[in-house]
C-alpha positions as CSV (number, residue, x, y, z in Angstrom):
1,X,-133.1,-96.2,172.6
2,X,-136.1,-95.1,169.4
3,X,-136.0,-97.6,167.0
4,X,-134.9,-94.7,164.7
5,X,-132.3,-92.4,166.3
6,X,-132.2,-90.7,163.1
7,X,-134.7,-87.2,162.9
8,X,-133.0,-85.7,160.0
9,X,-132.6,-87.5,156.8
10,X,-128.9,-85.9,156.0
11,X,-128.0,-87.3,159.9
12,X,-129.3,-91.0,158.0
13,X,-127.1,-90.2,155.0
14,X,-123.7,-89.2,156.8
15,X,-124.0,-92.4,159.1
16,X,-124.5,-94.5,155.8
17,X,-121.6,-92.9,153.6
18,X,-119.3,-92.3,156.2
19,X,-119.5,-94.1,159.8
20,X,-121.2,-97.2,158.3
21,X,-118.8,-100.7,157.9
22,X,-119.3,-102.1,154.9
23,X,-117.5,-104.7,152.4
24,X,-118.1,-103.9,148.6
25,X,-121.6,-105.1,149.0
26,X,-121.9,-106.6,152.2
27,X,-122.9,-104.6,155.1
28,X,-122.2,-105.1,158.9
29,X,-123.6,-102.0,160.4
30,X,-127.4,-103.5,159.8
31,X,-128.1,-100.0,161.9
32,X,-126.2,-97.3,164.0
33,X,-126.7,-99.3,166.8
34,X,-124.3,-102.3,165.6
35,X,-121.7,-98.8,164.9
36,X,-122.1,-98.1,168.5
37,X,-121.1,-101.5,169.6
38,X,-118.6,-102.1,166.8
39,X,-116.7,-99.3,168.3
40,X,-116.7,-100.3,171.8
41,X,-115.9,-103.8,171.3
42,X,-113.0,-102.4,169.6
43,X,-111.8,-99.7,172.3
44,X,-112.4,-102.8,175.2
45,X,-109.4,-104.9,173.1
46,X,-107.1,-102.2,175.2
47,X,-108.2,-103.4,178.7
48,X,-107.2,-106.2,180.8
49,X,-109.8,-107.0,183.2
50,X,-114.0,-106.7,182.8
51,X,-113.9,-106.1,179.6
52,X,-117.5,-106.7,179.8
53,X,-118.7,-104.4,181.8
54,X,-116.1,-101.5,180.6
55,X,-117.7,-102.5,177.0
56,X,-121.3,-101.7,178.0
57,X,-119.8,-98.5,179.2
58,X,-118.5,-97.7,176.4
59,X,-121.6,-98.6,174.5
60,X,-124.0,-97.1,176.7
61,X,-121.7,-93.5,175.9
62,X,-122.1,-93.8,172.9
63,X,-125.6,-94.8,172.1
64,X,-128.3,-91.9,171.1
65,X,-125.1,-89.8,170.6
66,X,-124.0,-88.6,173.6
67,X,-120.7,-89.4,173.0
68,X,-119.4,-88.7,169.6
69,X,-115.9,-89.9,168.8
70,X,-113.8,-88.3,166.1
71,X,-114.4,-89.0,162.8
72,X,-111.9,-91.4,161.9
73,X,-112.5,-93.8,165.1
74,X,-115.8,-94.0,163.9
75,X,-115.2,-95.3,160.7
76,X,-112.4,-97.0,161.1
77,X,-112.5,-98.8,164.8
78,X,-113.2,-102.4,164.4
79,X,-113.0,-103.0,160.8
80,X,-110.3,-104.8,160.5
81,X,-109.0,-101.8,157.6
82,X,-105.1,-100.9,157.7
83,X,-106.6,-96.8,158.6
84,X,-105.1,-94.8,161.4
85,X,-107.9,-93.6,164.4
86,X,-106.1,-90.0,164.7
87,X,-108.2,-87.4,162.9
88,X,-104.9,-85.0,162.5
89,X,-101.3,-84.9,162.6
90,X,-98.4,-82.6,162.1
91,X,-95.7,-83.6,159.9
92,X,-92.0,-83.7,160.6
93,X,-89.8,-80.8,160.2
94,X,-88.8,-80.4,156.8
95,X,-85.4,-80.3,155.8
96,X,-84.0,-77.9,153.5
97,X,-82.9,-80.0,150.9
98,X,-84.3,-81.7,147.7
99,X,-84.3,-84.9,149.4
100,X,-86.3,-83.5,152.3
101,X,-89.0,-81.8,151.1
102,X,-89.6,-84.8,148.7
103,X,-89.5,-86.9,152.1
104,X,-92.0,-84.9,153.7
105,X,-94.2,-85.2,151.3
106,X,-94.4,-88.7,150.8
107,X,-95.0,-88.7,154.4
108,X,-97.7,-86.2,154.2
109,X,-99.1,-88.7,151.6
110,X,-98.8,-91.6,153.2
111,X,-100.9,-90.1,156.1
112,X,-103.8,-88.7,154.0
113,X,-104.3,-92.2,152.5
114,X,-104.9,-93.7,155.7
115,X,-107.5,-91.3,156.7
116,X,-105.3,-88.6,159.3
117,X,-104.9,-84.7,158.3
118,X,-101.6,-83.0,158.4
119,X,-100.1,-79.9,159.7
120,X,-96.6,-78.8,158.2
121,X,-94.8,-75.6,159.0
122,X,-92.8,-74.6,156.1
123,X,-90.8,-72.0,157.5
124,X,-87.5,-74.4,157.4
125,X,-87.4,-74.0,153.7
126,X,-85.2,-70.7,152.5
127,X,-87.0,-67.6,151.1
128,X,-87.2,-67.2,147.5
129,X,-83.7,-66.3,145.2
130,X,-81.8,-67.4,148.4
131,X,-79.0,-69.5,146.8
132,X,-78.0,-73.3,147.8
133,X,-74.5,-73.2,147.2
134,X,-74.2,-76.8,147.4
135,X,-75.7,-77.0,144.4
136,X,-75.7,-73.6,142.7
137,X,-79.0,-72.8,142.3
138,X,-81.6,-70.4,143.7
139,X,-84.1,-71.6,146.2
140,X,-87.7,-71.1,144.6
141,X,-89.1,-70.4,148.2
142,X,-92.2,-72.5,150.6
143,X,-95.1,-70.9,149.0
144,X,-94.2,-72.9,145.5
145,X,-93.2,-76.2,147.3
146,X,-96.2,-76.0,148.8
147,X,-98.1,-76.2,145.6
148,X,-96.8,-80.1,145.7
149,X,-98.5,-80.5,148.3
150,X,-101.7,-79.2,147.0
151,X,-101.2,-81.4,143.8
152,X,-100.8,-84.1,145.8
153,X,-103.5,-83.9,148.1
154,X,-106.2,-83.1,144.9
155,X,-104.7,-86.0,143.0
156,X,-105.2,-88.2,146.3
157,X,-108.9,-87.3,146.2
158,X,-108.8,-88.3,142.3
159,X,-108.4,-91.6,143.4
160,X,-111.5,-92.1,146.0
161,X,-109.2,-91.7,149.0
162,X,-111.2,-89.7,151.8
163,X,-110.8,-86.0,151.4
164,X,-108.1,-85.0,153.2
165,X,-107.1,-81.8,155.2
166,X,-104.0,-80.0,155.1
167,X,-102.7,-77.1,157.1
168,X,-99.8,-74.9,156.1
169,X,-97.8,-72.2,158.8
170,X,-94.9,-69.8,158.6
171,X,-93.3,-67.7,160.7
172,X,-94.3,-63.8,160.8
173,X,-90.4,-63.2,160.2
174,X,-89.6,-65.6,157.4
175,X,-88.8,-63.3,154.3
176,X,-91.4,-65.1,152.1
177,X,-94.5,-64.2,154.5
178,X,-95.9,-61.5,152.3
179,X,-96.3,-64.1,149.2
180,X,-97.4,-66.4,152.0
181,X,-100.1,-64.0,152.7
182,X,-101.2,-63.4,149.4
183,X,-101.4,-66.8,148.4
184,X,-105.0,-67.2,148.2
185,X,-106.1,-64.5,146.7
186,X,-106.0,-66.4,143.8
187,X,-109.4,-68.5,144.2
188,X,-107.4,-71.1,142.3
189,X,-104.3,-71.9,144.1
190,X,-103.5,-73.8,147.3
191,X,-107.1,-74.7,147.8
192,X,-106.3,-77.7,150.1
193,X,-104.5,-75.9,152.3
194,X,-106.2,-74.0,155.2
195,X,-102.9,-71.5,155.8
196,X,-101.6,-69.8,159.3
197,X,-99.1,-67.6,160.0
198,X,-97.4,-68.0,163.6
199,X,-97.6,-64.6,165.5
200,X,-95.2,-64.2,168.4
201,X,-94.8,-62.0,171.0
202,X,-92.7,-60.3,169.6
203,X,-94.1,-59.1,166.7
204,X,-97.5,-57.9,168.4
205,X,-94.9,-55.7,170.6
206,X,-93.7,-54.5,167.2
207,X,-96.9,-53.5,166.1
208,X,-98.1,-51.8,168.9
209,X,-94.5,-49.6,169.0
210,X,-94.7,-49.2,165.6
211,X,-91.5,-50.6,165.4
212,X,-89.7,-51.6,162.1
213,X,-89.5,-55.8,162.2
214,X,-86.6,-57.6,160.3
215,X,-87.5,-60.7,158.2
216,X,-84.7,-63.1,158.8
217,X,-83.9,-66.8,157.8
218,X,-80.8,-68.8,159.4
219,X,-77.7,-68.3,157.8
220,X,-75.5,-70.9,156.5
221,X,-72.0,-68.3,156.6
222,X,-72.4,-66.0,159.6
223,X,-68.8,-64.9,159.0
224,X,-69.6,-63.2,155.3
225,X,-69.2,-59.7,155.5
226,X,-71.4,-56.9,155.7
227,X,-74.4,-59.2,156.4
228,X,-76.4,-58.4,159.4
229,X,-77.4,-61.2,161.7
230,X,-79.7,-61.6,165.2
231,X,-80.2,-64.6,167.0
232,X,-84.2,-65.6,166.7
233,X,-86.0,-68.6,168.0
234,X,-86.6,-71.1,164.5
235,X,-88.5,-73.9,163.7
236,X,-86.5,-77.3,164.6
237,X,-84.4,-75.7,166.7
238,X,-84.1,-76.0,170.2
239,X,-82.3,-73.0,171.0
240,X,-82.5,-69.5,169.1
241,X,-80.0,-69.5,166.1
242,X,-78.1,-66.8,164.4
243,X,-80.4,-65.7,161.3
244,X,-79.5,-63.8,158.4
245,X,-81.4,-60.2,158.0
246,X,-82.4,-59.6,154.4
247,X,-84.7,-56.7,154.8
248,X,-86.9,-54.4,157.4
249,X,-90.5,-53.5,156.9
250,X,-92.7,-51.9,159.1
251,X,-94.2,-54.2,161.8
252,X,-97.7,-52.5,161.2
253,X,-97.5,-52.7,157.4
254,X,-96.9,-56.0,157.9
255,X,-99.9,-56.7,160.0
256,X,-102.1,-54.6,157.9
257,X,-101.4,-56.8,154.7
258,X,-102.5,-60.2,156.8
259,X,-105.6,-58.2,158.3
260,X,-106.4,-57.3,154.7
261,X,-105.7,-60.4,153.6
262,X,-107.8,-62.5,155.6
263,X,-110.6,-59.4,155.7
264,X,-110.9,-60.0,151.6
265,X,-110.4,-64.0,151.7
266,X,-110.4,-65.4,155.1
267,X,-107.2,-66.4,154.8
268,X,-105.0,-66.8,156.8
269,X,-105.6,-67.2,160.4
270,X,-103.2,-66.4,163.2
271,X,-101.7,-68.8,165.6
272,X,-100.1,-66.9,168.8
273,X,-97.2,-69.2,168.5
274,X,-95.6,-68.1,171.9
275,X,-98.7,-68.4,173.9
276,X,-99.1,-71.8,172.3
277,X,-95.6,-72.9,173.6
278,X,-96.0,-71.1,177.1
279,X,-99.0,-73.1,178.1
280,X,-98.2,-76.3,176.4
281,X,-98.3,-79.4,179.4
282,X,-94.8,-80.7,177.3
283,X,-92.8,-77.4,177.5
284,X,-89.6,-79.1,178.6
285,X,-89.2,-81.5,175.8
286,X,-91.6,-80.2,172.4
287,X,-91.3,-76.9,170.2
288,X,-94.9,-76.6,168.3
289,X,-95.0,-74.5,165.1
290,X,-98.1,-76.1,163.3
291,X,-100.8,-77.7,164.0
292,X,-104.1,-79.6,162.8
293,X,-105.6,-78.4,160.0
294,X,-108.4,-76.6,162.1
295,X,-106.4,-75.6,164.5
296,X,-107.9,-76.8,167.5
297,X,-104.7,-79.7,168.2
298,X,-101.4,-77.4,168.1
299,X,-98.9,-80.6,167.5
300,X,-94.8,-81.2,167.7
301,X,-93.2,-82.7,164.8
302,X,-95.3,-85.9,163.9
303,X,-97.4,-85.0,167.1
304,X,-101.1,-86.8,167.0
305,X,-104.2,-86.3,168.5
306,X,-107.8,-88.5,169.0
307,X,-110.6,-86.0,169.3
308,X,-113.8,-87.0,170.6
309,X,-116.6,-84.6,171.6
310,X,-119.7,-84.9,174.4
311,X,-123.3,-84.1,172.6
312,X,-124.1,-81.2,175.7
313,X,-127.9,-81.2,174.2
314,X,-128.2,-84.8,175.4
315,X,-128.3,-84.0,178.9
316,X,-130.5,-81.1,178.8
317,X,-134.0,-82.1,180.6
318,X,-137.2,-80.4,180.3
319,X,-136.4,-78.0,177.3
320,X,-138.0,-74.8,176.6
321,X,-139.5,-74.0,179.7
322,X,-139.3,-72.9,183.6
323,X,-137.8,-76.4,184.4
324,X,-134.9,-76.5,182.1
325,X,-131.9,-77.8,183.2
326,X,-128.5,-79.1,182.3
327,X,-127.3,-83.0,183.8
328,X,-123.9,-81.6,184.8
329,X,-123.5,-84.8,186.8
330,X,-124.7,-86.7,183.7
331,X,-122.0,-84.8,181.4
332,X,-119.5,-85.7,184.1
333,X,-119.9,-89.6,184.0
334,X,-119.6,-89.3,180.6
335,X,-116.3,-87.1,180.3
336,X,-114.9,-89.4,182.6
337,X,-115.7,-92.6,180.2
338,X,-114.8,-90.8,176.9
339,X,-111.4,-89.8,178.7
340,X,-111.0,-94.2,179.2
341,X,-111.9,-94.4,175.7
342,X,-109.8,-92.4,174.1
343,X,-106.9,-93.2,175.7
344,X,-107.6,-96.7,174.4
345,X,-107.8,-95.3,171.0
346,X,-103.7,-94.8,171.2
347,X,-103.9,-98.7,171.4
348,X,-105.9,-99.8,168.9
349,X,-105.5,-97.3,166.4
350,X,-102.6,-97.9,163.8
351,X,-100.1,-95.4,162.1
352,X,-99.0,-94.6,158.5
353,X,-95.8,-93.9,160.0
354,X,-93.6,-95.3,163.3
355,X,-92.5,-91.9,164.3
356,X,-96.4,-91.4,164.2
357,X,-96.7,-93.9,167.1
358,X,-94.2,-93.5,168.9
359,X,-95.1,-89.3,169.7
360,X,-98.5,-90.8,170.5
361,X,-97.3,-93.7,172.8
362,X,-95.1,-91.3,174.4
363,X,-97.5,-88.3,175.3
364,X,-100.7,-90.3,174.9
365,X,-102.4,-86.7,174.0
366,X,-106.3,-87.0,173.3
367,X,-108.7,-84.1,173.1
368,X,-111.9,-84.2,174.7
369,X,-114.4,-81.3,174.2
370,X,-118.2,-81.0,173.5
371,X,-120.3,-80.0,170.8
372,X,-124.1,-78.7,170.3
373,X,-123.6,-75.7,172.9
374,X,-124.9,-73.2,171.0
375,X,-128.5,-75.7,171.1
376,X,-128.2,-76.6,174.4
377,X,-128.1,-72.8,175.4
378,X,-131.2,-72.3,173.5
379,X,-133.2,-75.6,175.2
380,X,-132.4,-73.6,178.3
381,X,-133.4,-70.4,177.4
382,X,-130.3,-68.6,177.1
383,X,-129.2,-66.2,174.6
384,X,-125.4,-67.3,173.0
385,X,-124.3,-63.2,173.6
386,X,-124.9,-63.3,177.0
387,X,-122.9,-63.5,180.5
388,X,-125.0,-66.1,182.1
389,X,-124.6,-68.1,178.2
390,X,-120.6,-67.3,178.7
391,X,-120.4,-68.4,182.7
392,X,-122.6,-71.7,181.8
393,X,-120.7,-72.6,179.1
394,X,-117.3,-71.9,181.2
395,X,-118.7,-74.2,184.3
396,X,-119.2,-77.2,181.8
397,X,-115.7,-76.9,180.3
398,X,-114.1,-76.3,183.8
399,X,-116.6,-79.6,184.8
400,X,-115.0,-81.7,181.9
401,X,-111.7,-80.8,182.3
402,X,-111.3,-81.5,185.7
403,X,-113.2,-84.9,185.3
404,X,-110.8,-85.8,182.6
405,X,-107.9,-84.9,185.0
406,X,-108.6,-86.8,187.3
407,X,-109.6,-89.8,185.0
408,X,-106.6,-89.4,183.6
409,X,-105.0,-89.7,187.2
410,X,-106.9,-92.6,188.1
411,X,-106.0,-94.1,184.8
412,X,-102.2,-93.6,185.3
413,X,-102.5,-95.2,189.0
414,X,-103.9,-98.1,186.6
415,X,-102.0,-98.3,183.8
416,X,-98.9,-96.2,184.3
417,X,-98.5,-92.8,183.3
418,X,-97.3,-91.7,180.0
419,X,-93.9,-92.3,179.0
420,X,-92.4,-88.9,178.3
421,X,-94.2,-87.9,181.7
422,X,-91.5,-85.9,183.9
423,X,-92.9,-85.2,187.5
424,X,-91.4,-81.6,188.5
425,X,-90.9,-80.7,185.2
426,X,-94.4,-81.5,184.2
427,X,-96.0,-79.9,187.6
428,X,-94.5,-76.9,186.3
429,X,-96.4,-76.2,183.3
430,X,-98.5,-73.0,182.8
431,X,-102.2,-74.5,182.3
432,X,-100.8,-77.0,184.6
433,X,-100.5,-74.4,187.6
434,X,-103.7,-73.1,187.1
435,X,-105.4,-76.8,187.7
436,X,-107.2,-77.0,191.5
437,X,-104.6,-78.3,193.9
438,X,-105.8,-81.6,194.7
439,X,-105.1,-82.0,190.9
440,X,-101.7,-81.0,190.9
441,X,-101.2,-82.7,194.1
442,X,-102.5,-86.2,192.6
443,X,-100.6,-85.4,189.7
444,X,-97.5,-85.1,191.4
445,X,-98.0,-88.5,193.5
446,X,-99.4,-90.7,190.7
447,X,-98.6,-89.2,187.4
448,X,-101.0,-88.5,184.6
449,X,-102.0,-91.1,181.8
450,X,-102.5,-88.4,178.8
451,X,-99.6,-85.7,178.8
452,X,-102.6,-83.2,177.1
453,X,-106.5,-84.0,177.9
454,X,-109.1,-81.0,176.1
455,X,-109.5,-79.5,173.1
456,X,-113.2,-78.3,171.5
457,X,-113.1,-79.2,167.4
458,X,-115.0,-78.3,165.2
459,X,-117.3,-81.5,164.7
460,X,-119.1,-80.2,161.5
461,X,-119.6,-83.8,160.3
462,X,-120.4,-85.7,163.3
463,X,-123.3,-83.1,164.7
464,X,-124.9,-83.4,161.4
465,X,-124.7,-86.9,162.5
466,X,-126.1,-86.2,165.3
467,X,-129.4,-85.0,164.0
468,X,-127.8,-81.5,163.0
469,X,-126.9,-80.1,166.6
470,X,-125.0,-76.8,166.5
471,X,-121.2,-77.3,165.9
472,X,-118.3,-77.5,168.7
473,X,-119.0,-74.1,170.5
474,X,-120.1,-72.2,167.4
475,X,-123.4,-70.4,167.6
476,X,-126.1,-71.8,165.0
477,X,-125.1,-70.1,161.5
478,X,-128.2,-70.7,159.9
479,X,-131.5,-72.4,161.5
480,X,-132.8,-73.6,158.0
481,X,-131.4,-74.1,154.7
482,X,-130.3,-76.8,151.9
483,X,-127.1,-78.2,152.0
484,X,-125.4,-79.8,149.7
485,X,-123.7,-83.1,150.2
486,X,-120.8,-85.3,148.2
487,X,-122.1,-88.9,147.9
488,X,-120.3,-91.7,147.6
489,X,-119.9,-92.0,143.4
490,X,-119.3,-88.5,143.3
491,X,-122.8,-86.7,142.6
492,X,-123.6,-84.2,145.3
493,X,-127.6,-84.0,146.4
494,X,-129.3,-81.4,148.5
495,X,-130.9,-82.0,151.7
496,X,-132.8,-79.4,153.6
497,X,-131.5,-79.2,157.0
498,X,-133.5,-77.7,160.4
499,X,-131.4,-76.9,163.2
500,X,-131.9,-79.3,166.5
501,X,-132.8,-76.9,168.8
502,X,-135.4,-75.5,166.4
503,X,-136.8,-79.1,165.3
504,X,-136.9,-79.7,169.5
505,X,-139.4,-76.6,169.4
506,X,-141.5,-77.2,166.7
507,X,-142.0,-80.8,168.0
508,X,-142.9,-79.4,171.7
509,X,-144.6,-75.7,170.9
510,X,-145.8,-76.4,167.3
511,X,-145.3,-73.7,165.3
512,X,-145.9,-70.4,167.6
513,X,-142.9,-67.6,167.8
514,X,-139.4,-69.4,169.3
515,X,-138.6,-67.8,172.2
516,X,-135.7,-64.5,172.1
517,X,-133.4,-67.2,173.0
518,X,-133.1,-68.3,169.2
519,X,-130.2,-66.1,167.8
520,X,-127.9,-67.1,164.7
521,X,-124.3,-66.3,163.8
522,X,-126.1,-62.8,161.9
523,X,-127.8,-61.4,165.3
524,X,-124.3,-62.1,167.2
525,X,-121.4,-59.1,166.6
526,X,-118.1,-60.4,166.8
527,X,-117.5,-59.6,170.6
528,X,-120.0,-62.0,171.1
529,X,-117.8,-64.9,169.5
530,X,-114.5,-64.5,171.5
531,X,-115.7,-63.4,175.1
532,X,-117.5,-67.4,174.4
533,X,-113.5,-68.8,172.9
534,X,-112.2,-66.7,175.7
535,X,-115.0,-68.0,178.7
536,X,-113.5,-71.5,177.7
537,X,-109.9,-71.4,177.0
538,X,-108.8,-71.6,180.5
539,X,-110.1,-75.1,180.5
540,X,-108.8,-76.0,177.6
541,X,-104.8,-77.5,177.3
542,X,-104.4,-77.5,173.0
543,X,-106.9,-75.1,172.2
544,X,-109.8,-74.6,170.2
545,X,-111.2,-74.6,166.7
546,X,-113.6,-71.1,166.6
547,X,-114.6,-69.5,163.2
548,X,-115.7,-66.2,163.9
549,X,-118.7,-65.0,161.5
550,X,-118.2,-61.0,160.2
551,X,-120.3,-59.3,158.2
552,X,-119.8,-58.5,154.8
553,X,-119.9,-54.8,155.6
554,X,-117.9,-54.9,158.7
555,X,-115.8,-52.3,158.7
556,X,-111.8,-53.0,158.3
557,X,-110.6,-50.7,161.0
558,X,-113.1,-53.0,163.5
559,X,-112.0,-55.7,161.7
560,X,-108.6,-55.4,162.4
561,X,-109.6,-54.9,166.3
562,X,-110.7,-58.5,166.7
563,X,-107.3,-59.9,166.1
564,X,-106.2,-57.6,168.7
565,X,-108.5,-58.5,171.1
566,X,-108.1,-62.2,170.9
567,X,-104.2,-61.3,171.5
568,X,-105.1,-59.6,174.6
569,X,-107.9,-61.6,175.9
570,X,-105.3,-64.8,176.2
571,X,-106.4,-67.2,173.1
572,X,-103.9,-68.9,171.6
573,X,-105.1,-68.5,167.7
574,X,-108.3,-66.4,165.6
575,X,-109.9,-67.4,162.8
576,X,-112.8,-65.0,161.3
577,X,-114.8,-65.5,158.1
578,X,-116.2,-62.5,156.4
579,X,-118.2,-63.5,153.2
580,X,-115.9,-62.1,150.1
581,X,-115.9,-62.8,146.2
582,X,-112.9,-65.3,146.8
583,X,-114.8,-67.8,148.8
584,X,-118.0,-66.7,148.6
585,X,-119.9,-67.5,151.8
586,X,-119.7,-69.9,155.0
587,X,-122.9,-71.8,153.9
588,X,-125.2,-70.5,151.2
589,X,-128.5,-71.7,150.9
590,X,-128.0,-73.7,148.1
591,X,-125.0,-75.5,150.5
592,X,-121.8,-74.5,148.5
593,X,-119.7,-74.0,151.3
594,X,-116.3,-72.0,151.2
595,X,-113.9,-72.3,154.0
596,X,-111.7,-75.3,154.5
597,X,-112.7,-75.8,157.6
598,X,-116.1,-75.5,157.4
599,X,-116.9,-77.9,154.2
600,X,-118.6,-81.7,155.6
601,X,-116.3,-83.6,152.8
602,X,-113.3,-82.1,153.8
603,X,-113.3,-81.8,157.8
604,X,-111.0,-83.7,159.8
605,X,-113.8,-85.5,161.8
């Protein structure tokens, strides 16, 4: 390993205000290298025999950053702290009462201030002017409850906690969805919350027949007369329930207000809420309706999930020229020791709350995925837009999921399989189907240890880490510019940041042209963002966390066309960013950065 791992001064900086173990004064982490072993000599606690040799593993993954764990493990895995390991949860369901909405958010509370991000979906809480007759009053509806939330979280951060993350989802037929819509378009409100609304089959049928769509909520007398009810599928329900119909809209009208909506202030996304539960490995026992605040970890009721993701550019050889290559093999090896780590995360971490541990105990979910691909396809000569880009990209997804599989086989044949693991039922599953057969076949003689295995994050934060690689699967947005970054007492400085692939090139070609393989997010169009989210979600089980860049003069009508596609090309969820007067842009030059998902302090890793 170089003495100095570090090549960019901001990759220095996050390591020493974030990752680094330190007392008050004192300091353990002398360098990154004591970070590295810290971590595995915590992750070993969870084995039983060599713990040795599985710690050198674990060590040797991790060192020059070819492993990079999420977030919280790294700061919090061996110190001793009272912090959870998860980087995101989802809340429970949230009752439609006083009492339970003031629950939920002490929970949601109690989870931030150890570290975790929370989902909630809010679509259990009646529309505005409903009335509670229990009480005689008249229900002020989710979208003001949810500015609890957002006090909470902001007064959280008052007091020094890490900056949370917060993610907020309602159904497309709960009455309230058009103020959920429009929440943000006040630069001012909710501005903790990244917000989703869950699409369903259903509705995109609606739209395409241009079919009126009733917004319903579950009634409480389904006897009172002249009140039109249907039976619909609701959040915390297992079965469909008879709903109350308060009005019809047009299904299109509908769809045009969150296309405009999120075309003027990126907000909010979509979550394909019945693709989600189709291909979900734990059909037979979960209902999801939220999920992580970036989206890439679609959760049950206090559902959790470990992320860590595999630094691809570490394993490309001979960069830049006729000899480049990727170490498949290499990446392999690697998936196949993250996938022991993680698991062991479920054991050492701790949780704010017991229902917390036991969903993670019980489907013992981890998400492994990579980051730095954009990079890596530029070391080997390959431009992000292209097929053989798309079909490389595709083959080392397919190559880590299948090595996680398996170690998560071998794992089980070890350990035991996880708890809530039901053999036919589980061999049943969607994405499980679609696995190579002496998968499903191992599967079915010696269980699995990790109910859910892939997932591709974000991992803003830790690729700056990692000397500024490209993030999760994104293409580079910007290969220079100054970024500014929250310190520790609250000051934010600026440091200049030169994207890794480009730094690589300058050190091996000097400073002659980069080759036509170095494109950014404003050469790309946005077909070239989903056909590279669509190359890799069959090798994913949650899903994926993909910000798709737009131009500010992007026309609406083709705007309106990429939620469409993603709908029919199979993903489960789109998120697009279009630079707007709300939230200005992704990542000026002077660093202000505008999405929730894309802001350093902020991101759930």
């Amino acid at each position: 390993m170089a003495d100095n791992p570090f090549i960019a001064e901001i990759s220095r900086h996050i390591w020493d205000s974030k990752y680094r173990f330190r007392d008050g004064d004192v300091v353990h982490d002398k360098t990154i290298d004591d970070t590295w072993r810290r971590i595995a000599r915590a992750l070993v606690g969870a084995e039983k025999d060599d713990r040795s040799q599985w710690e050198q593993r674990f060590y040797e993954a991790l060192r020059d950053f070819r492993f990079l764990p999420g977030g919280r493990i790294q700061a919090g895995a061996g110190t001793g702290r009272r912090v959870t390991l998860f980087n995101c949860f989802v809340m429970g369901t949230i009752e439609d009462s006083m009492d339970g909405i003031f629950d939920g958010l002490k929970e949601g509370a109690l989870t931030m201030q150890q570290g975790g991000g929370v989902g909630y979906d809010f679509s259990t809480l009646r529309p505005q002017g409903a009335q509670a007759k229990s009480v005689g009053t008249v229900a002020s509806g989710p979208v003001s409850f949810m500015q609890i939330w957002d006090a909470m979280c902001a007064t959280l951060l008052s007091t020094g906690a890490r900056r949370g993350a917060m993610m907020a989802t309602l159904r497309c037929d709960h009455p309230d969805i058009e103020a959920f819509i429009d929440a943000k378009r006040d630069s001012h409100v909710l501005r903790h919350f990244n917000l989703s609304v869950l699409v369903t089959d259903a509705f995109m049928d609606a739209v395409r027949r241009d079919d009126d769509w009733a917004l319903v909520f579950p009634a409480e007398d389904v006897a009172a007369a002249g009140v039109e009810t249907v039976m619909r599928p609701w959040s915390g329900q297992s079965a469909p329930v008879r709903c109350r119909v308060y009005r019809r809209l047009r299904a299109r009208a509908l769809w045009d207000r969150l296309m405009r909506a999120t075309y003027e202030y990126a907000e909010p996304g979509v979550l394909f809420i019945d693709r989600i539960n189709q291909f979900n490995n734990l059909w037979y026992r979960e209902h999801i309706s939220s999920s992580n605040p970036c989206g890439e970890i679609p959760l049950p009721p206090y559902g959790a999930c470990d992320l860590g993701s595999i630094n691809l550019t570490a394993f490309v050889r001979d960069p830049f020229g006729d000899k480049a290559r990727l170490d498949l093999d290499g990446i392999r090896n690697t998936a196949a020791i993250a996938t022991r780590m993680m698991d062991n995360v479920i054991d050492a971490s701790q949780f704010p709350l017991e229902k917390q541990a036991t969903q993670a105990r019980g489907t013992r979910r981890i998400g492994l995925g990579f980051t730095g691909l954009a990079d890596t396809l530029i070391m080997l000569g390959l431009r992000y837009d292209d097929e053989p880009a798309r079909q490389l990209a595709a083959n080392i997804m397919q190559a880590i999921c299948h090595t996680a599989y398996r170690s998560s086989i071998a794992l089980a044949r070890e350990k035991g399989a996880f708890p809530f693991f039901e053999r036919e039922k589980y061999l049943q599953g969607k994405f499980i189907q679609g696995l190579p057969h002496d998968i499903q076949g191992d599967i079915a003689r010696h269980g699995l240890r990790n109910s859910h295995l892939t997932a591709i994050a974000p991992t803003g934060t830790i690729s700056l880490l990692a000397n500024n690689i490209s993030s999760g699967l994104e293409p580079v947005y910007q290969f220079s510019l100054t970024r500014r970054v929250l310190e520790l007492d609250g000051r934010y400085t600026e440091h200049p940041l030169t994207d890794y692939a480009l730094h690589r090139w300058r050190a091996q070609r000097g400073a002659g042209k980069p080759s036509s393989a170095f494109v950014d997010t404003r050469a790309l169009n946005p077909a070239a963002h989903l056909g590279m989210q669509a190359a890799l979600q069959p090798f994913v089980d949650n899903s994926i966390s993909k910000t798709i860049n737009v131009p500010r003069d992007y026309h609406f009508e083709d705007f309106k066309e990429i939620y469409q596609q993603a709908y029919h090309m199979g993903l489960k969820g789109c998120t697009t960013f279009r630079p707007n007067p709300v939230t200005g842009e992704v990542l000026r030059g002077d660093g202000e950065s505008a999405p929730h998902c894309c802001t350093v302090e902020r991101e759930a890793d």
